[in-house]
PyMOL commands that place a pseudoatom at each C-alpha (Angstrom):
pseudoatom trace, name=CA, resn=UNK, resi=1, chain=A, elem=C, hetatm=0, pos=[95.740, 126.914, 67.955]
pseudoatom trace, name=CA, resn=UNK, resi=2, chain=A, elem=C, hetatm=0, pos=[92.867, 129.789, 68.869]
pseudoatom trace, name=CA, resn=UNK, resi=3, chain=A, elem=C, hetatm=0, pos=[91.259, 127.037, 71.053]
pseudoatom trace, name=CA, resn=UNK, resi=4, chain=A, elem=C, hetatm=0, pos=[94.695, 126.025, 73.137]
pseudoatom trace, name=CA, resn=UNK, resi=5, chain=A, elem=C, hetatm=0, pos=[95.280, 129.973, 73.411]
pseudoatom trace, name=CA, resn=UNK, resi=6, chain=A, elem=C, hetatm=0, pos=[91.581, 130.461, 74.786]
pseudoatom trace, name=CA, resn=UNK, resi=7, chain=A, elem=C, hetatm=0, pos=[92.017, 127.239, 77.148]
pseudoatom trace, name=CA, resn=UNK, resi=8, chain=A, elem=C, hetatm=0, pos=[95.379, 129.283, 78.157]
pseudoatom trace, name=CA, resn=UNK, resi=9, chain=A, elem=C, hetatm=0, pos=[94.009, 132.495, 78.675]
pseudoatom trace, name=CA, resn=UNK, resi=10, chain=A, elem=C, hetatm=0, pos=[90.592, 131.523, 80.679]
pseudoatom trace, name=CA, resn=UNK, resi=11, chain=A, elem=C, hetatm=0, pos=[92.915, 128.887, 82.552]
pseudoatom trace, name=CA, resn=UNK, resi=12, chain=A, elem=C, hetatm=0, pos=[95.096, 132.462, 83.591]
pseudoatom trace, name=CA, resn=UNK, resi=13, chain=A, elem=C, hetatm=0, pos=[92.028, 134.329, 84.220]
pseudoatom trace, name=CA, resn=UNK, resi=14, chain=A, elem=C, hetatm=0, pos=[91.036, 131.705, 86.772]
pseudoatom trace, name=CA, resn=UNK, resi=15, chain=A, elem=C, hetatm=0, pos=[94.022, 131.748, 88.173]
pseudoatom trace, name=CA, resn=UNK, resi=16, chain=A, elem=C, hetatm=0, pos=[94.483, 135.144, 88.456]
pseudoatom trace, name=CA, resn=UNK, resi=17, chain=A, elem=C, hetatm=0, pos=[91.147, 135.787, 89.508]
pseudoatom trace, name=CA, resn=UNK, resi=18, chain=A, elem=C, hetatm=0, pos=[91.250, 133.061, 92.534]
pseudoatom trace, name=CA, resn=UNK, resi=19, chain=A, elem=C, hetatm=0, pos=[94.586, 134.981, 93.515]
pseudoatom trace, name=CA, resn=UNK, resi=20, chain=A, elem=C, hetatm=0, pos=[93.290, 138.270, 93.384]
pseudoatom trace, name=CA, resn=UNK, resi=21, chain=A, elem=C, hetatm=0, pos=[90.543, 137.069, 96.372]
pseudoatom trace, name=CA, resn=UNK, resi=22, chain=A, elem=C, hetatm=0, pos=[93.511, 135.639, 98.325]
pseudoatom trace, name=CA, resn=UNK, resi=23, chain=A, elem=C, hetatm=0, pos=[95.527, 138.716, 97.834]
pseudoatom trace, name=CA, resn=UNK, resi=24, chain=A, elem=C, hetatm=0, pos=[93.430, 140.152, 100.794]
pseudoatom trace, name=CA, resn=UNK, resi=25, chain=A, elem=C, hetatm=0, pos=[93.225, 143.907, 98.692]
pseudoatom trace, name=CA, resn=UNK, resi=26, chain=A, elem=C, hetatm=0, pos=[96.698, 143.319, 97.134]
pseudoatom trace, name=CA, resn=UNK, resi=27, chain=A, elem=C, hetatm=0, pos=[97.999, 143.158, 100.762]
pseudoatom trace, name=CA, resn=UNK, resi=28, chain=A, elem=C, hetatm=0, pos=[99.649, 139.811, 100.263]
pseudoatom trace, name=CA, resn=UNK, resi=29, chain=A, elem=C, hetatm=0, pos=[102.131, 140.526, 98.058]
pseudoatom trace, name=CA, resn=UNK, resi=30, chain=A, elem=C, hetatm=0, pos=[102.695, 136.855, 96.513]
pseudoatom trace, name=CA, resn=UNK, resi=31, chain=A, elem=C, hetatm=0, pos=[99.249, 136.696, 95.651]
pseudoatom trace, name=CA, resn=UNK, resi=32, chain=A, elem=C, hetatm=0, pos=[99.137, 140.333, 94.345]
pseudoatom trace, name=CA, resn=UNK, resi=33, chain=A, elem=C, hetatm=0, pos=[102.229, 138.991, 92.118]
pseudoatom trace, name=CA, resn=UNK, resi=34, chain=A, elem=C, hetatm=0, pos=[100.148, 136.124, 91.001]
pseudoatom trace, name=CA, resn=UNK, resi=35, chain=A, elem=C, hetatm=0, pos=[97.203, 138.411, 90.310]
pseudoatom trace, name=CA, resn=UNK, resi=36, chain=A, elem=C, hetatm=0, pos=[98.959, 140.435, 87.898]
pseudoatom trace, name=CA, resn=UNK, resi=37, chain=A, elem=C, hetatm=0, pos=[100.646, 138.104, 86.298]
pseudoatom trace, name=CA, resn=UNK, resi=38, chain=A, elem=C, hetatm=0, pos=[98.236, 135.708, 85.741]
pseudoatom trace, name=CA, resn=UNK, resi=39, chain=A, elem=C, hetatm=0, pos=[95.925, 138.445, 84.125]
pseudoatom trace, name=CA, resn=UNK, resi=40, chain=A, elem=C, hetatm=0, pos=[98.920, 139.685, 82.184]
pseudoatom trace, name=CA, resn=UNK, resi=41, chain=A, elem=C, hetatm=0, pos=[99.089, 136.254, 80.032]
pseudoatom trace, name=CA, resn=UNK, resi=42, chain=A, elem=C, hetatm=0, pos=[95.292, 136.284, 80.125]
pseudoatom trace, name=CA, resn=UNK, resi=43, chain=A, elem=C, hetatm=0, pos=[94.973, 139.017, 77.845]
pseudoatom trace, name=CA, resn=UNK, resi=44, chain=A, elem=C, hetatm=0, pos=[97.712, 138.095, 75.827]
pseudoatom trace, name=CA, resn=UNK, resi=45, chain=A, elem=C, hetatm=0, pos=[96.546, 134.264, 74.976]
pseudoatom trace, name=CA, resn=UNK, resi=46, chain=A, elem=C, hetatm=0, pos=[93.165, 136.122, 74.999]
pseudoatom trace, name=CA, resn=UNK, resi=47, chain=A, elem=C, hetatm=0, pos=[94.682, 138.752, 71.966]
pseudoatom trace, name=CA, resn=UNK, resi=48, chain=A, elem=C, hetatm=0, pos=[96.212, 135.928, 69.848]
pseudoatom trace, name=CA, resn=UNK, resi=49, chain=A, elem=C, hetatm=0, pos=[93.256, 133.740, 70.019]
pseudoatom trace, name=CA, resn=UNK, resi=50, chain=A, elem=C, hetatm=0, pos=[91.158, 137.265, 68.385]
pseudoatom trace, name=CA, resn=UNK, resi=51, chain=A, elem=C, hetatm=0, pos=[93.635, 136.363, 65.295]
pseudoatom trace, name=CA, resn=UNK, resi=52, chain=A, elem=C, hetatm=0, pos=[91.555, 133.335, 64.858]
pseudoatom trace, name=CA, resn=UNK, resi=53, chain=A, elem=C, hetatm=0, pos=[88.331, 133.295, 66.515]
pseudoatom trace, name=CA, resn=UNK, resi=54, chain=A, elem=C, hetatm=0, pos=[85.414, 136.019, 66.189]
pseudoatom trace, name=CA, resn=UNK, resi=55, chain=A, elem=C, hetatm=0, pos=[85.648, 138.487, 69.260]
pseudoatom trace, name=CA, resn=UNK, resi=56, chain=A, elem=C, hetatm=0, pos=[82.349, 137.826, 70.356]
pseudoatom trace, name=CA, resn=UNK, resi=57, chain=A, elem=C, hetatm=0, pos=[82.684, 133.909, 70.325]
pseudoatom trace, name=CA, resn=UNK, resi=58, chain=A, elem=C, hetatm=0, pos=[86.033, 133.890, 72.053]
pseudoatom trace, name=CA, resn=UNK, resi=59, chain=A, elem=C, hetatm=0, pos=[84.844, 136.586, 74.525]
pseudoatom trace, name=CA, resn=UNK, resi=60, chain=A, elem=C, hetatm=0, pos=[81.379, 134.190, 75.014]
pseudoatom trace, name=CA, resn=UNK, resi=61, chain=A, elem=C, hetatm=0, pos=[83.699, 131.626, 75.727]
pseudoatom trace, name=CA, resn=UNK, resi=62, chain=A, elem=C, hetatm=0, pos=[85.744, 133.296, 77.917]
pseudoatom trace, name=CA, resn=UNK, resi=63, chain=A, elem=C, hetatm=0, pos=[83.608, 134.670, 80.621]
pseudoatom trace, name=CA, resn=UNK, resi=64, chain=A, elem=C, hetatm=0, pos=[80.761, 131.851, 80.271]
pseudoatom trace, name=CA, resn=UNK, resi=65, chain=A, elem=C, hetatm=0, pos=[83.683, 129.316, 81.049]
pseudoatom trace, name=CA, resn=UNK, resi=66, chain=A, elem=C, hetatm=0, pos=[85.320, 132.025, 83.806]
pseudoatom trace, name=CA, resn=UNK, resi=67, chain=A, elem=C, hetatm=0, pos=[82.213, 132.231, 85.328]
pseudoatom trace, name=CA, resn=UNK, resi=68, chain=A, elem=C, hetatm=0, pos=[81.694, 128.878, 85.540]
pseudoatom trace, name=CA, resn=UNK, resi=69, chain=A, elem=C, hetatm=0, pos=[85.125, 127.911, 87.051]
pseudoatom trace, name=CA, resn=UNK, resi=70, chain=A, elem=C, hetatm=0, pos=[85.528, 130.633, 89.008]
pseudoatom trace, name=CA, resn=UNK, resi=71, chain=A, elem=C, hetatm=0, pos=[82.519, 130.122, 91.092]
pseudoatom trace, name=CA, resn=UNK, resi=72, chain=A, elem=C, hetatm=0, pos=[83.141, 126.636, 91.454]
pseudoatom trace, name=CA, resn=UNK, resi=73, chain=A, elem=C, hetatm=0, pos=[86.600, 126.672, 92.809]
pseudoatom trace, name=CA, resn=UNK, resi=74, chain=A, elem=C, hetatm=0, pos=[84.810, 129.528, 95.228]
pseudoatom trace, name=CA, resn=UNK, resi=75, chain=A, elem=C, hetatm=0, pos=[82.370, 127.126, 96.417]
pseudoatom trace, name=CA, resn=UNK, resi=76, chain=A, elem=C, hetatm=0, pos=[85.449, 124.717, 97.042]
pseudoatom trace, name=CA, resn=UNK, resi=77, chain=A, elem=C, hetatm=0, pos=[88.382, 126.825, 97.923]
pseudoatom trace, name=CA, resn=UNK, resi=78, chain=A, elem=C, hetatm=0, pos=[86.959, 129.608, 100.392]
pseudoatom trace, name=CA, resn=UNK, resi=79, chain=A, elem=C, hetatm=0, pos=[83.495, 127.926, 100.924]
pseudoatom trace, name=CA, resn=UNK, resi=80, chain=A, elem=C, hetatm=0, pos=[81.139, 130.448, 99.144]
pseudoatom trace, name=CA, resn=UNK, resi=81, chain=A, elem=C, hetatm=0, pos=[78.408, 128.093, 98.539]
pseudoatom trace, name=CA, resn=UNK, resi=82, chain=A, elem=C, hetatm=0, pos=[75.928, 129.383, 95.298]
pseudoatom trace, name=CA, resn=UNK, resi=83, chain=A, elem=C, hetatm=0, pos=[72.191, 129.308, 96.095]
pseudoatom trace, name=CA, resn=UNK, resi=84, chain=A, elem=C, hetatm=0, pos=[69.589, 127.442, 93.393]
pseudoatom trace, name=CA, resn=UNK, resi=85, chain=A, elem=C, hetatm=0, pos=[69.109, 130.288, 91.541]
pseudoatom trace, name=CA, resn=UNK, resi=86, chain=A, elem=C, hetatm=0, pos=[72.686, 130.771, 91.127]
pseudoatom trace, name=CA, resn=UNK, resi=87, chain=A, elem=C, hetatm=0, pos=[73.588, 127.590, 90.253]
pseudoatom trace, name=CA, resn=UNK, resi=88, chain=A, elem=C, hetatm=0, pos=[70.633, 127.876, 87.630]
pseudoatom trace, name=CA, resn=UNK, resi=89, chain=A, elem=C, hetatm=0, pos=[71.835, 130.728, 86.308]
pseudoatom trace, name=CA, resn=UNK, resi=90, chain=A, elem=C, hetatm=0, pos=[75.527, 129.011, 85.932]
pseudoatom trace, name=CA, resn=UNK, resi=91, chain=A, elem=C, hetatm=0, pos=[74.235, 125.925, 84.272]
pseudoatom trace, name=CA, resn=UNK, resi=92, chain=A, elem=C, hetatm=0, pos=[72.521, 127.972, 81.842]
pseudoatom trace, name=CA, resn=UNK, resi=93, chain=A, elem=C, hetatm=0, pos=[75.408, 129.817, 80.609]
pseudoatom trace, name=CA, resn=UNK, resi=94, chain=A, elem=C, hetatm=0, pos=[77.336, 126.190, 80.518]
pseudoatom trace, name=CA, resn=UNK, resi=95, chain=A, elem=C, hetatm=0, pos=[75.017, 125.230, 78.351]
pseudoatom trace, name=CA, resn=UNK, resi=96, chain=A, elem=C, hetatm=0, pos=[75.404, 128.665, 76.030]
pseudoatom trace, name=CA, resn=UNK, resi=97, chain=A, elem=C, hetatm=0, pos=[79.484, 127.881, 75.884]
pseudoatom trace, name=CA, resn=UNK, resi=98, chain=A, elem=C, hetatm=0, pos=[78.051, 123.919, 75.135]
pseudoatom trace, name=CA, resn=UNK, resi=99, chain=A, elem=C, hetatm=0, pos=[75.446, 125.532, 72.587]
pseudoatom trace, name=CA, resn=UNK, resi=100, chain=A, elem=C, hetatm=0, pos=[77.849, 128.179, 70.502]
pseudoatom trace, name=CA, resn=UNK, resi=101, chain=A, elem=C, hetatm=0, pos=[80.299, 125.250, 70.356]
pseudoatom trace, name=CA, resn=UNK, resi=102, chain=A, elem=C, hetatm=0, pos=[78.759, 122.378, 69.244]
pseudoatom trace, name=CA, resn=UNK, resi=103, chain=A, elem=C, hetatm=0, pos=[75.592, 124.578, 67.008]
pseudoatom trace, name=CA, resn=UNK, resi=104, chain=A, elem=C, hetatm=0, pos=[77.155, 127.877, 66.054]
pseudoatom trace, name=CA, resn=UNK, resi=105, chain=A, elem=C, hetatm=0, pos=[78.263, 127.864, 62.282]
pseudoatom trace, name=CA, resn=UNK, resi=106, chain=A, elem=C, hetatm=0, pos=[80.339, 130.689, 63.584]
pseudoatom trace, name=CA, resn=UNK, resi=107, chain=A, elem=C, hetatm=0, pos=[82.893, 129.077, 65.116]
pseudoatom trace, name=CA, resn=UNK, resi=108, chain=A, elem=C, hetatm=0, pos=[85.473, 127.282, 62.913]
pseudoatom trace, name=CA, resn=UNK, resi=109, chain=A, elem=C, hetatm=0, pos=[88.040, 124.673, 64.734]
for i in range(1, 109): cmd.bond("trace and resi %d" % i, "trace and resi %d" % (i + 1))
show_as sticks, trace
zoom trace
């Protein structure tokens, strides 16, 4: 189950994150709303997967794949393009989530 919760939790962080950008400074209230809540089940999917999964592997995880997402939609959504370097520097820590998760004796499914 640590892997559903951590799919849960970064897919809430995304969310929330995305929202937090549209809330304008948490002067749109719905988005504000979504904001919070969204970060609110974050950190709980992101506690119970900590149950099961090493901190540091689940936190990898986490922000490598938040990262990841995030920007994309950004480059999508509200048209904040990446340069090279960026997207460089985004493929490389795709390929550390790819890396800890396919090598890494450390995580256990």
């Amino acid at each position: 189950m640590g892997y559903w919760y951590l799919a849960i939790a970064i897919g809430a962080e995304v969310i929330a994150t995305m929202a937090l950008k549209a809330s304008d400074g948490f002067s749109q209230h719905a988005y504000s709303a979504v904001c919070v809540i969204g970060y609110i089940i974050a950190f709980y999917f992101l506690s119970l997967v900590l149950k099961t999964i090493p901190v540091g592997i689940a936190y990898a995880i986490w922000a490598g794949m938040g990262i990841f997402l995030i920007s994309s939609l950004s480059a999508v959504v509200y048209k904040q393009i990446p340069d090279v370097a960026a997207m460089v520097g985004m493929a490389f820590i795709l390929a550390g989530v790819i890396i800890i998760n396919v090598f890494s004796k450390t995580v256990s499914y």
